[in-house]
C-alpha positions as CSV (number, residue, x, y, z in Angstrom):
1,X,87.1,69.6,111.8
2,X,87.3,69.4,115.5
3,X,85.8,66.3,117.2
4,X,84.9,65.1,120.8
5,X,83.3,62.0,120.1
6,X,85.8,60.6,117.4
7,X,83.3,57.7,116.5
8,X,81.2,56.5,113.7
9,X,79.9,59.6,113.0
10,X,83.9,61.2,112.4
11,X,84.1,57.9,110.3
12,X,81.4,59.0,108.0
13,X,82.2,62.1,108.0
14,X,85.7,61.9,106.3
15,X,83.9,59.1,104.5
16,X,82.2,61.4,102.3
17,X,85.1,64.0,101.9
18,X,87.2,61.5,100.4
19,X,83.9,61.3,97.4
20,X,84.5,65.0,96.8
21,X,84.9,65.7,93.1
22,X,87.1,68.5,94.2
23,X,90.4,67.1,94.8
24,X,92.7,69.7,96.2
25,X,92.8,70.1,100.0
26,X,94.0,68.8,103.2
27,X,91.6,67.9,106.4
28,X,92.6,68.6,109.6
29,X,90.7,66.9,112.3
30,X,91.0,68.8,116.1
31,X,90.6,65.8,118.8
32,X,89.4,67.2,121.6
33,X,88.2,64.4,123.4
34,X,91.4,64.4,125.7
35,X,91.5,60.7,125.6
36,X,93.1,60.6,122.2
37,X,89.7,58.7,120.6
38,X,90.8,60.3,116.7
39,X,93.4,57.2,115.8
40,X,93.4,57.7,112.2
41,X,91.5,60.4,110.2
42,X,92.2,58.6,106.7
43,X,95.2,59.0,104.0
44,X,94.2,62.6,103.7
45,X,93.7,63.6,107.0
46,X,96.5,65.6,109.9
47,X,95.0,64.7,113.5
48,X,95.8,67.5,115.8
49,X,95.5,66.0,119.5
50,X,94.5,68.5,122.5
51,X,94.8,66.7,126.1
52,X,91.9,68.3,127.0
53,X,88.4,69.9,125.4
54,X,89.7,73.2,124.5
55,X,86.1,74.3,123.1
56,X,85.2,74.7,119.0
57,X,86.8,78.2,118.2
58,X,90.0,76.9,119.5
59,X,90.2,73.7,117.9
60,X,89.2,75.5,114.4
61,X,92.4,78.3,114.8
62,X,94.5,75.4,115.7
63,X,93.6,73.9,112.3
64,X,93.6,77.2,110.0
65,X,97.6,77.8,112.0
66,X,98.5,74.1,110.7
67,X,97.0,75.2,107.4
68,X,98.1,77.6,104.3
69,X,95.5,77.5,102.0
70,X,93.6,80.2,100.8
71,X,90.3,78.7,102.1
72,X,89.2,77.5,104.8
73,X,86.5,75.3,105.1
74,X,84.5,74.1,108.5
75,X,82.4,71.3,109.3
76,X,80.9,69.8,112.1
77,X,82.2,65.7,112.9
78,X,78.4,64.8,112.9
79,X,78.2,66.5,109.6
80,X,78.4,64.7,106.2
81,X,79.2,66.6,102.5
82,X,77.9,65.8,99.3
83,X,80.0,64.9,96.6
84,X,80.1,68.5,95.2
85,X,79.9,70.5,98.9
86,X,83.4,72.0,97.8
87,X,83.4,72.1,94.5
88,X,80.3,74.5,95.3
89,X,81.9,76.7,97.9
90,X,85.5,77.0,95.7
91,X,83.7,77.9,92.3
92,X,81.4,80.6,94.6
93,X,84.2,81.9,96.4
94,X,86.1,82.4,93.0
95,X,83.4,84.4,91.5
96,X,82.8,86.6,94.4
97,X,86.1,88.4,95.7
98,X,84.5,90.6,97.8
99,X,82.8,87.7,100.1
100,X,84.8,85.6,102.5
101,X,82.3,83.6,104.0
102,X,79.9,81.1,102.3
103,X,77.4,79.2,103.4
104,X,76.4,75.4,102.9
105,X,73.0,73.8,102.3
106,X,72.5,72.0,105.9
107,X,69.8,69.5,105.8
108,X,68.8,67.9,109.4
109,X,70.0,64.0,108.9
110,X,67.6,61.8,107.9
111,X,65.0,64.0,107.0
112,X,64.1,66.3,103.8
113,X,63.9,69.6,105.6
114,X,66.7,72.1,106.2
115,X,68.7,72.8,108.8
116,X,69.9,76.1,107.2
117,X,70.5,78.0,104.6
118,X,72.8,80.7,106.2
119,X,71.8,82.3,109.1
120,X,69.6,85.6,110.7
121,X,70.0,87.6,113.9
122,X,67.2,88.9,116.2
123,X,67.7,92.1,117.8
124,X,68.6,91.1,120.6
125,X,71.8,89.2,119.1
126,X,70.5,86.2,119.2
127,X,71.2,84.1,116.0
128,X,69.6,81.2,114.3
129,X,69.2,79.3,111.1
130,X,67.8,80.7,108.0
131,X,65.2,78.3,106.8
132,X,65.3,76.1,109.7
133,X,62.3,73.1,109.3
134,X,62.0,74.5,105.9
135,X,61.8,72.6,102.8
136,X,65.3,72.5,100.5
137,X,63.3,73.1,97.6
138,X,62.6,77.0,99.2
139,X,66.2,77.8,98.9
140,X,67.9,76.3,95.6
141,X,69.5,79.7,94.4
142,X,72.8,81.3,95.7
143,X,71.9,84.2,97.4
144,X,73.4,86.9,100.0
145,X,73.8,85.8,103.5
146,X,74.1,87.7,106.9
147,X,76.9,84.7,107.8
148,X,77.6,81.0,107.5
149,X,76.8,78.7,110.5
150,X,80.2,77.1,111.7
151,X,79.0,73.8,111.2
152,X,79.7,73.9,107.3
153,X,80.9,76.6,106.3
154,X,84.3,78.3,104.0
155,X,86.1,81.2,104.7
156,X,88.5,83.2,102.8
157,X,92.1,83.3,104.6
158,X,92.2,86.7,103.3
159,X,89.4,87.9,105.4
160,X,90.4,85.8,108.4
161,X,94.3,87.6,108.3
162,X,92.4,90.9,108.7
163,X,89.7,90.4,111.3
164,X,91.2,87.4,113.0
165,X,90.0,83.6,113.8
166,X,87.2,82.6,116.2
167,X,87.0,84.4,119.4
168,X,88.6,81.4,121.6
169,X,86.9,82.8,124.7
170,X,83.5,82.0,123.6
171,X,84.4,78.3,123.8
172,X,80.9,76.9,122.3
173,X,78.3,78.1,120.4
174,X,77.6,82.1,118.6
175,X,81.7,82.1,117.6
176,X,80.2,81.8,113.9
177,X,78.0,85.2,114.8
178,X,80.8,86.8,116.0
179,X,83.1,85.9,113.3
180,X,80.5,87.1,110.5
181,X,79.3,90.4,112.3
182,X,82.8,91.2,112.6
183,X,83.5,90.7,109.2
184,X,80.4,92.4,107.9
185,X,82.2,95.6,109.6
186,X,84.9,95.5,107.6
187,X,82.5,95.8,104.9
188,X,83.1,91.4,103.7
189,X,80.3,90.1,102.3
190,X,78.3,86.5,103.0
191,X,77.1,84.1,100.3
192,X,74.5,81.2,100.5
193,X,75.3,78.4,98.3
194,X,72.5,76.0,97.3
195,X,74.7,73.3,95.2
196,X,76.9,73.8,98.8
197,X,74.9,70.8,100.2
198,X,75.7,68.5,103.7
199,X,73.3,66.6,106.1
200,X,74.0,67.1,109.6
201,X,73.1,65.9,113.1
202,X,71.8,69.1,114.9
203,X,73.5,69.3,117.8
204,X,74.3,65.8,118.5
205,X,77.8,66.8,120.9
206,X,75.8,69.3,123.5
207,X,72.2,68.1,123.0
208,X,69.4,70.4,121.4
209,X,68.7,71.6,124.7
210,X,71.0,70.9,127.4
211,X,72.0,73.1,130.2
212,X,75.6,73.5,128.9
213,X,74.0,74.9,125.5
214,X,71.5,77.0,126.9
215,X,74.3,78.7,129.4
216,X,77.5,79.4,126.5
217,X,74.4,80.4,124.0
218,X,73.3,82.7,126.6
219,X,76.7,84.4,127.4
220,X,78.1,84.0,124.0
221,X,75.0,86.6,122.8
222,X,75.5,88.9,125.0
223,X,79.1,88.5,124.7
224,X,78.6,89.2,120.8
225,X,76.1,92.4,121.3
226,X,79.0,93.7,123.5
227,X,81.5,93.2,121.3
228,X,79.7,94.2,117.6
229,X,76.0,96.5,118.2
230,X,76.5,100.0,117.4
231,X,75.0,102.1,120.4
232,X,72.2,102.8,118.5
233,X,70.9,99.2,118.8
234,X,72.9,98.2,122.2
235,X,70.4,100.8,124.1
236,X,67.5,98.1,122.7
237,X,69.2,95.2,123.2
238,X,67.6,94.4,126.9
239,X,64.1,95.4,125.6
240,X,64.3,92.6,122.8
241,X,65.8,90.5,125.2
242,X,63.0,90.4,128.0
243,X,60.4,90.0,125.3
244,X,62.4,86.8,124.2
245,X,62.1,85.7,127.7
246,X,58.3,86.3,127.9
247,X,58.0,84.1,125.3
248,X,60.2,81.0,126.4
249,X,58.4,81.7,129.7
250,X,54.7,81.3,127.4
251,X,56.0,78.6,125.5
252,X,57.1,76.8,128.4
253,X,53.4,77.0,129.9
254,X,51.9,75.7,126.5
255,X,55.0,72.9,126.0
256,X,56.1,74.6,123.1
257,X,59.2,76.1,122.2
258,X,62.7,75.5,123.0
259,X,62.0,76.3,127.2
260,X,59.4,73.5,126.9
261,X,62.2,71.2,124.8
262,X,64.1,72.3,127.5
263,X,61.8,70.9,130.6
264,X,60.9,68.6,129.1
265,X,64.2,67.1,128.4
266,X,64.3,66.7,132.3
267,X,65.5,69.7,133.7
268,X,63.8,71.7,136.6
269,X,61.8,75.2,135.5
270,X,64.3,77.0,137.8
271,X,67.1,75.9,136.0
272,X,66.9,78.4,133.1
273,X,67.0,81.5,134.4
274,X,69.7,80.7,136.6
275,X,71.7,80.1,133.6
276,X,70.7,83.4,132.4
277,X,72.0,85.3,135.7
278,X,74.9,83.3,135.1
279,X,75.6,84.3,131.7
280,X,74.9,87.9,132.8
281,X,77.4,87.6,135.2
282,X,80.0,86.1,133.1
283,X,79.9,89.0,130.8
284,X,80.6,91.2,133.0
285,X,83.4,89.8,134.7
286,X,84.3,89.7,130.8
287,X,83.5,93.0,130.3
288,X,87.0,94.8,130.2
289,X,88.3,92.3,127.4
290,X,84.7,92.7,125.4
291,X,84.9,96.2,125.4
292,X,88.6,95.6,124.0
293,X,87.8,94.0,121.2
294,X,85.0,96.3,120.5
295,X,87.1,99.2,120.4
296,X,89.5,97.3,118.4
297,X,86.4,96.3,116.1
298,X,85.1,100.1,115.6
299,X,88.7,101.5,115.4
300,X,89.1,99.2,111.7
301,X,85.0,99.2,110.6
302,X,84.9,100.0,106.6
303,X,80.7,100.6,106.8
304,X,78.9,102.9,109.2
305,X,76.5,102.1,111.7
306,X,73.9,102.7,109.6
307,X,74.7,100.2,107.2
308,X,75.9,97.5,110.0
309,X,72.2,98.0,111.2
310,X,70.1,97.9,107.7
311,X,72.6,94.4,106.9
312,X,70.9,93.3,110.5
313,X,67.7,94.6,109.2
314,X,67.4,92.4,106.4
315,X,68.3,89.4,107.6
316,X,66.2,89.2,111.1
317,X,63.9,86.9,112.9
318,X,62.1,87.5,115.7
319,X,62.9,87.2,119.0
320,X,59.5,85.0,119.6
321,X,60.7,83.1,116.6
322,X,63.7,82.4,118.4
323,X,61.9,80.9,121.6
324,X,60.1,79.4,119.2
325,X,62.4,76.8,117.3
């Protein structure tokens, strides 16, 4: 559980994991506030202390390294769990060997609609919430998932040893998308798990639409396509992507969409695409390490790119779906 903030939010947080009717795990809380704010995470609880904000993929592989259990489970400080969140997740992962990621319930705090139920990609590699503004009664089987969203979420340690953590580079935001498109190539699967169920302040850290989450989202996509598209869908990925932009661009006119959210959250019109160039620009000064890892990535894939693309297929959104929410 990594944590900027450490405040009453943390509190409640680790609040509710101590209600868990499944007993048998540690918590690790990451402070990266620099400052030292985490003081005490509970009885239960091993603070890790970072003298500076060394981003959310980081924090997490500093926790799994201090850990040896055979599961690893995520969640957000401004998330809380439900009395049976891991029960849910442990008895799923127990019946499914060949998954290693699951997926939680995520309801928006303080309302009766979903956050997600796992999540989808658009073919342009942007990713987003399955069932987002939806109602929970929509999703109350277990069902296959493209990946888990990072903000509550297990994985196996199995699966983790052979594809590796979080991509630290990525520092915020799409390390989850990463993570699970990597481990779709080596051929793990991804559950959804309705009994899996936690309430969670979207983005309450980085603001729903703040320039520091519009730039990492932006570079962290295409940093992703680089890294995990077969060729076949790469050569498309710039099409998708300008239509994506059309539509923030339309939305923005009509004040609707995230561009609008954007604006209207004070920041000037200009601003966004000069967080696009800059994300454009930031991959490819990356661009020597991406293709690295994509090499690396293809080298050990156990399911063609055929099948890498019909997973994609069936769990897309829109790109004007995506400017959309």
């Amino acid at each position: 559980m990594p944590t900027l903030a450490a405040d009453d939010a943390l509190a409640d947080c680790l609040r509710s994991l101590e209600s868990q009717t499944f007993d048998r795990f540690d918590v690790v809380v990451v402070d990266n506030s620099g400052a030292g704010r985490a003081r005490t995470g509970g009885e239960r609880a091993r603070i890790l202390v970072n003298e500076r904000n060394v981003g959310f993929g980081t924090a997490i592989n500093q926790a799994i390294r201090a850990s040896e259990a055979p599961y690893i489970a995520v969640l957000n400080d401004d998330a809380t769990a439900h009395p049976e969140w891991l029960a849910a997740l442990v008895k799923a992962a127990e019946a499914r060997p060949k998954a290693g990621m699951f997926a939680s319930q995520v309801r928006l705090a303080g309302t009766d609609v979903l956050d997600s139920a796992g999540m989808l990609i658009a073919r342009d590699g942007s990713s987003k919430q399955r069932g987002h503004g939806d109602a929970p009664a929509k999703f109350t089987q277990n069902s296959e998932t493209l990946f888990p969203t990072g903000s509550a979420a297990l994985y196996r340690r199995k699966m983790l040893d052979e594809i590796g953590l979080f991509d630290e580079r990525f520092f915020l935001y799409c390390e989850d998308t990463d993570l699970g498109l990597r481990a779709r190539w080596a051929g793990w699967e991804g559950e959804y798990v309705a009994g899996a169920v936690v309430d969670h302040a979207y983005s309450k850290s980085a603001g729903r639409a703040s320039a520091l989450k519009a730039y990492y989202v932006e570079r962290n996509r295409l940093y992703t396509v680089i890294k995990n598209f077969p060729f076949s869908m790469l050569a498309w990925v710039k099409f998708y992507a300008f239509a994506r932009y059309y539509w923030h661009l339309l939305f923005m006119i009509t004040r609707t969409g995230k561009a609008a959210e954007f604006r209207d959250s004070g920041h000037p019109s200009w601003l966004l695409p000069f967080l696009v160039l800059r994300a454009h620009v930031s991959a490819m000064v990356r661009l020597p390490y991406l293709l690295r890892e994509r090499r690396r990535i293809f080298k050990t894939r156990r399911i063609s790119s055929k099948e890498f693309r019909d997973l994609l297929a069936a769990q897309s959104i829109s790109v004007r779906k995506v400017a959309e929410l």
